[in-house]
C-alpha positions in Angstrom: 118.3 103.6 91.0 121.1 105.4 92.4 119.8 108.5 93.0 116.1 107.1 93.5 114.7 108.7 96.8 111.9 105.6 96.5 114.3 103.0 96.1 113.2 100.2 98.3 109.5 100.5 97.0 110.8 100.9 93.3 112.8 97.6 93.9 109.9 95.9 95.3 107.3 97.3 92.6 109.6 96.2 89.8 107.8 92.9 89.0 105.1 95.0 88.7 105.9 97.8 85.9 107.7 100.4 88.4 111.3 100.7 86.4 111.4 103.8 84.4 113.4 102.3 82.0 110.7 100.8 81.0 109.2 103.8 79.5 111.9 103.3 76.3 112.5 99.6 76.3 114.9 97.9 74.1 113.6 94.9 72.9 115.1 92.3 75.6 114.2 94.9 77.8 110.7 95.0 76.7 110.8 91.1 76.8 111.7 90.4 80.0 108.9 93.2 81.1 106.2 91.2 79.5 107.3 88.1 81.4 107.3 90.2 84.7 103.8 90.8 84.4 102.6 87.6 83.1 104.1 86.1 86.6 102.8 89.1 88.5 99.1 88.8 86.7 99.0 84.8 87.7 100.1 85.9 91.0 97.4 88.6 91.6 95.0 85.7 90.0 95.8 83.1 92.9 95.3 85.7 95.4 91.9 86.4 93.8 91.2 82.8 94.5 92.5 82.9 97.9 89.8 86.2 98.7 87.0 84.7 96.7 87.1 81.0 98.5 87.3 83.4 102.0 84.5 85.7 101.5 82.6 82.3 100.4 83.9 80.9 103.9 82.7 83.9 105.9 79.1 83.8 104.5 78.6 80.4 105.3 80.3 80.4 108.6 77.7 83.9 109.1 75.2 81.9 108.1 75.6 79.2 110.8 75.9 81.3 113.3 72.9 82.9 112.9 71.2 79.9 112.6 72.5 77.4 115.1 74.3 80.1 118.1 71.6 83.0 117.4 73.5 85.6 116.1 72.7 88.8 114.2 73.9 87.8 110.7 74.8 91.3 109.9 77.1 91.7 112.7 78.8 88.0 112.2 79.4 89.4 108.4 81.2 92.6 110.1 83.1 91.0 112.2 84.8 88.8 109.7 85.8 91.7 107.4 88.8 91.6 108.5 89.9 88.6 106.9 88.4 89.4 103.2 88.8 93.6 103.3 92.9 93.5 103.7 93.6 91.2 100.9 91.1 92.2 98.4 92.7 95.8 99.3 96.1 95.0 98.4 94.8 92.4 94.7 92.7 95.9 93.7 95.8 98.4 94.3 98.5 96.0 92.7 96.0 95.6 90.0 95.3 99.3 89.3 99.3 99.9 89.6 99.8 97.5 86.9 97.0 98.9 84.5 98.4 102.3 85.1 102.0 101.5 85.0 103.1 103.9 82.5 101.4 106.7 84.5 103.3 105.7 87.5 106.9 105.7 85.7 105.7 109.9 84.2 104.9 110.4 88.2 108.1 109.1 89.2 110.3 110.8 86.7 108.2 114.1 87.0 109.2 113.8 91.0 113.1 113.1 90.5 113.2 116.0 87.3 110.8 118.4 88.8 109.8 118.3 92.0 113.8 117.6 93.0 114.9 120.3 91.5 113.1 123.0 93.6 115.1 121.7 96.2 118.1 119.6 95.1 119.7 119.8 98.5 122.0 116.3 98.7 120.8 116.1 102.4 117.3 116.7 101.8 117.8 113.3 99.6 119.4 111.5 101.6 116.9 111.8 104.5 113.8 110.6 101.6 116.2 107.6 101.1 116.4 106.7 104.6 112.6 107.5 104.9 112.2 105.2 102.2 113.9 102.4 104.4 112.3 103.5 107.4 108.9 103.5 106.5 109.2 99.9 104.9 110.7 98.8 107.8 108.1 100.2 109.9 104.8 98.9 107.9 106.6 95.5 107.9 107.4 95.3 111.6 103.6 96.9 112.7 102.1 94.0 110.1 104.1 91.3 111.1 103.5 91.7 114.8 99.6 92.0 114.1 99.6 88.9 112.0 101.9 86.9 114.6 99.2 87.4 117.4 96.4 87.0 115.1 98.0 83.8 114.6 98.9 82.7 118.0 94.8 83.7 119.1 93.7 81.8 116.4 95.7 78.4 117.6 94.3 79.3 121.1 90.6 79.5 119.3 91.3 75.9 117.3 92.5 74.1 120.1 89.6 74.9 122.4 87.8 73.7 118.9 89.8 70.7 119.1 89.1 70.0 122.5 85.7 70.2 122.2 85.3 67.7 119.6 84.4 70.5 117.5 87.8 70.0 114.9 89.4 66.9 114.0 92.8 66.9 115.0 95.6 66.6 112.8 97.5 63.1 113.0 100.9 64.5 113.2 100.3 67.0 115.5 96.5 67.5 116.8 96.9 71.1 114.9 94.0 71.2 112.1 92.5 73.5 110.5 89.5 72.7 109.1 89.6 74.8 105.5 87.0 74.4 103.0 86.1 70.7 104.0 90.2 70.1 104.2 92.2 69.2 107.5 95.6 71.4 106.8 98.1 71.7 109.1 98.8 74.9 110.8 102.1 75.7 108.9 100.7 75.0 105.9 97.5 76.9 106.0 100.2 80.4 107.7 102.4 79.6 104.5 99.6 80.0 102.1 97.8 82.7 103.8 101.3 84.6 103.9 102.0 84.2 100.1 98.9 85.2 99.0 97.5 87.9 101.1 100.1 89.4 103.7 102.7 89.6 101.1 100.1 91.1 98.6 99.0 93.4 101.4 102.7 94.9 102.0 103.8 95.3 98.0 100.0 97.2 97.9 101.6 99.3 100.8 104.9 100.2 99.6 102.8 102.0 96.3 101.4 104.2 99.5 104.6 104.5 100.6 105.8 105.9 97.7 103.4 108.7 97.1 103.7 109.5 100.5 107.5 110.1 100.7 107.0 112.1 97.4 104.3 114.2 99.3 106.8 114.6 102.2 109.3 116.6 99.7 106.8 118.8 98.3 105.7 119.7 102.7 109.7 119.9 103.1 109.5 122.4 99.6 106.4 124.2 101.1 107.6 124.8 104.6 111.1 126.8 103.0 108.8 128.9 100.3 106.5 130.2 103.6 109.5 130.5 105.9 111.5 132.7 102.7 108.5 134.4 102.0 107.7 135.4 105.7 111.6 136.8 106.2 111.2 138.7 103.0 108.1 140.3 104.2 109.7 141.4 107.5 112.9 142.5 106.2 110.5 144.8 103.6 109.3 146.5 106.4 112.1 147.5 107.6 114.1 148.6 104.8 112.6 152.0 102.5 109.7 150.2 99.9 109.3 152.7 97.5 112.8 152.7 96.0 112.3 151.2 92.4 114.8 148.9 92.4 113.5 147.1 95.5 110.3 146.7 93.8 112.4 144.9 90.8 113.6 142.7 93.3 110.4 142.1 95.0 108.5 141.3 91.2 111.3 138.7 90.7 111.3 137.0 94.0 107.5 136.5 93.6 107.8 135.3 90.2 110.1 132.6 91.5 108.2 132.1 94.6 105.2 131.5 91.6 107.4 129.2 89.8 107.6 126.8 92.3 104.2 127.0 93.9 102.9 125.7 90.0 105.7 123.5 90.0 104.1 122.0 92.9 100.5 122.3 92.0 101.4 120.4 88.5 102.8 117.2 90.4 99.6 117.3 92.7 97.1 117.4 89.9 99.5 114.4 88.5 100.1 113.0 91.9 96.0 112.6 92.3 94.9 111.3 88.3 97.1 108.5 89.4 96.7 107.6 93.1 93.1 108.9 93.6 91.7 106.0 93.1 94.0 103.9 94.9 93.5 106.4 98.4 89.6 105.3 97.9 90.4 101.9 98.2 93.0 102.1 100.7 91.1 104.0 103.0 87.6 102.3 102.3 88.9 98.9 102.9 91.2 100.0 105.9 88.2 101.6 107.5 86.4 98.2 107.1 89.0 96.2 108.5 89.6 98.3 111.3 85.2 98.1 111.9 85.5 94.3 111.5 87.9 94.4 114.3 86.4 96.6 116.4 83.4 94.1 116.3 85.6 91.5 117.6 86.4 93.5 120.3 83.1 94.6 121.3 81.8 90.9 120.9 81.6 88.0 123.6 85.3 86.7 123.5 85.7 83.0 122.5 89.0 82.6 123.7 91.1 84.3 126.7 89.6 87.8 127.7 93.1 89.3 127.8 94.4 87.9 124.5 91.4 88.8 123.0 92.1 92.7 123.9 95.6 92.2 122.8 94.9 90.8 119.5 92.4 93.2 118.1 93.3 96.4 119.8 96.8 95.9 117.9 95.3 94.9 114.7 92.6 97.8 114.9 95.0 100.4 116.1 97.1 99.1 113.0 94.3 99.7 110.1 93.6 102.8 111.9 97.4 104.2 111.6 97.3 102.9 107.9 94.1 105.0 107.1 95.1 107.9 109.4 98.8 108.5 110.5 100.1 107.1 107.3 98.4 110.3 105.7 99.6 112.9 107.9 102.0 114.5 105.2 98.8 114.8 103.3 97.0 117.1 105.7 100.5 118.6 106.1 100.3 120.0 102.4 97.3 121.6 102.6 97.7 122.9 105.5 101.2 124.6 104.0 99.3 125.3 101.4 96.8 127.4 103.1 99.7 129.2 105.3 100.9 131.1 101.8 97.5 133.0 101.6 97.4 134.3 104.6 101.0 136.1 104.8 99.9 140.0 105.4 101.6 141.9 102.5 103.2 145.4 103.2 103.2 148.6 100.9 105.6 147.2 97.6 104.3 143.8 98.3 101.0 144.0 98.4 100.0 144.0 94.8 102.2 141.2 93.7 101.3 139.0 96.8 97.7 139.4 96.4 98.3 138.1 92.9 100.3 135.0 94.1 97.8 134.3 97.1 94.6 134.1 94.3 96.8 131.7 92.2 97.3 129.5 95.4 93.4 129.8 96.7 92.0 128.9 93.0 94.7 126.0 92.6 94.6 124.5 96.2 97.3 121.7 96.8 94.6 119.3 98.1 95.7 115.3 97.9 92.1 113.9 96.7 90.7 110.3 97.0 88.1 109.3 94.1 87.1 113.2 94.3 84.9 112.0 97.4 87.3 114.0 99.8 90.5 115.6 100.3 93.0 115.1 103.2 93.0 117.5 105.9 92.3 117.2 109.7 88.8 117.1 109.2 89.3 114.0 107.2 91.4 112.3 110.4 88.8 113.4 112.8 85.5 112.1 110.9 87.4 108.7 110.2 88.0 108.2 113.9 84.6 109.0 115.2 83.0 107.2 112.3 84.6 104.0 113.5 83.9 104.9 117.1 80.2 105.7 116.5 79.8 102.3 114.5 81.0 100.2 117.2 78.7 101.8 119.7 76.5 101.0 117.2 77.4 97.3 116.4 77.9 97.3 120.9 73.9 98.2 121.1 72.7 95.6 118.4 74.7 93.1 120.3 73.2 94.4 123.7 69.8 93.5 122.7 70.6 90.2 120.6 71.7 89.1 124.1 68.8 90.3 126.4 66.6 88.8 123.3 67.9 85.5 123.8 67.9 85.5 127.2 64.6 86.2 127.5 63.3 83.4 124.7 66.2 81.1 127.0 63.5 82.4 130.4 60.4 81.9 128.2 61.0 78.5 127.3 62.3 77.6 130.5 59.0 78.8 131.9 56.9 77.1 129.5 59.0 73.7 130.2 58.5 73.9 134.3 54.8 74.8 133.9 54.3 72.1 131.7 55.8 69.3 133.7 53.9 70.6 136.8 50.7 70.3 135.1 51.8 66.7 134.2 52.8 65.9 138.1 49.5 67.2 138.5 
């Protein structure tokens, strides 16, 4: 793992079929693979459990809602998806990683023996290792803050519980949760929620991690081909074209510049049969998690106004960077990608550039999800509005579930007083 530029993610991944060395096993080796994945499998299954018994907790708790405090059923079930979206995001990633471990080790070889070696500049490598830190470092921090003061509003929201009568408190402590029909105690109830879907959530996020710092060397590689290939252009035009052994040099510059553009577009078309999938559900889950919280947001608080804002605004801005930002290098690429066509050829280059820009327009280096859509800023715009327009949306439905029951609340009043004056009467 020495000269790994993914080290931290490959490390982490390991229980879960990352190592190349994998690929030729000897039989210990191979051995103490199987075993890996065994734990990793019953691990994935318990966290299964964990999503299953919460999405059977949010139904019912919808359910109630609607029934006993009046509430639009559709928008209680939005605003808990939150809680179900982010671990079943992170089981349905680790799960597709392990079924496609073997692609992932041809990926991660083809990016240290191919993609490297366009560029094998030591430094270059030692910045992806330091991005790799970096970037782990970062999701961890951003999660771990969310989490902590989703937690601390949540004891705020269970005490006032507590204090109404509404939750039995806990005989050590007065701190229950009420889980399932079982009184657990607030430690143990973070502990097992931590095991099984935070810690889920960030493995699922270093295999994001990973294909993004492998797209951020390919931007790096892009950047230096239109940068050479803009100098070259400019020094052409200023030196005589039509000497022959200028255009020899020209031909062989393009068919290196070629070279490396299909070097490129090979990892990409690899990059997306294995991650494709995985960007759908990253994305499509994020999305929802981020709506779910938005709803909180938008709703009547239950606890303090101002830790309410706190709370979700950091956890929404949070899904949002992970279904946005974290992409960036994405929309990056193809916008490098799109620079190389449009460099204006001059006299001995024009033939021979023309050639290279068709190759680049009919083999675009676009980083697809699902083959729904590719990333570009288009994609970052329609997410953000999307998510705005839905909570004005969710806003509105909640606007006129309130006037609705206010008005049945001045009905029945109404009815009451005109009924006990009839009675005086």
């Amino acid at each position: 793992m020495a000269g790994d530029i993914i080290f931290v993610q490959s490390y982490l991944l390991a229980p879960f079929g990352s190592s190349s060395r994998e690929l030729h096993p000897e039989n210990r080796e191979q051995l103490f693979s199987r075993i890996k994945i065994a734990v990793s499998s019953v691990f994935l299954f318990a966290c299964t459990g964990v999503v299953i018994m919460e999405a059977g907790g949010t139904t019912e708790r919808a359910i109630s809602q609607a029934v006993t405090k009046n509430d639009p059923i559709l928008i209680t079930l939005i605003e808990s998806l939150s809680n179900c979206a982010y671990p079943f995001r992170a089981i349905l990633i680790l799960s597709i990683f392990m079924s496609k471990r073997t692609a992932w080790r041809k990926l991660h070889d083809m990016a240290h023996k191919n993609v490297l070696q366009l560029d094998p500049d030591t430094k270059a490598v030692r910045y992806l290792r330091r991005l790799s830190v970096i970037l782990f470092a970062g999701t961890v921090g951003v999660h771990s803050v969310a989490i902590t003061l989703s937690w601390m509003y949540q004891q705020d929201l269970n005490d006032i519980a507590q204090s109404r009568g509404e939750v039995p408190g806990h005989e050590a402590s007065g701190r229950c949760y009420v889980y399932f029909g079982y009184c657990l105690h607030s430690s143990v109830l973070i502990l097992l929620w931590t095991l099984l879907a935070d810690l889920p959530f960030l493995l699922s996020q270093q295999i994001l991690l990973g294909g993004v710092i492998f797209i951020v060397k390919l931007v790096r590689i892009m950047k230096d081909l239109n940068r050479e290939i803009k100098n070259e252009i400019d020094q052409l035009g200023e030196r005589r074209c039509g000497v022959r052994s200028e255009r020899v040099l020209w031909n062989a510059r393009i068919r290196r510049w070629t070279t490396t553009y299909v070097a490129c577009q090979r990892f990409v078309r690899q990059f997306n049969a294995f991650y494709q999938w995985i960007l759908l559900i990253s994305v499509g889950l994020d999305i929802l998690a981020a709506l779910g919280l938005g709803a909180n947001l938008v709703a009547p608080a239950e606890g303090p106004q101002d830790k309410t804002t706190v709370v979700y605004v950091t956890a929404n801005c949070a899904f949002l960077a992970y279904a946005t930002v974290l992409f960036i290098p994405f929309v990056q690429l193809y916008e490098e990608q799109a620079i190389l066509t449009k460099h204006t050829p001059v006299t001995v280059s024009a033939e021979t550039l023309c050639e290279l820009s068709a190759i680049v327009q009919q083999n675009p280096l676009a980083i697809e999800a699902g083959g729904l859509f590719s990333f570009s800023r288009g994609y970052l715009v329609t997410v953000v509005s999307s998510v705005a327009t839905l909570l004005i949306f969710i806003q509105e439905i909640l606007d006129r579930s309130v006037d609705g029951s206010a008005c049945k609340t001045l009905l029945t009043n109404s009815i009451v007083n005109h009924s006990v004056t009839l009675g005086a009467n």
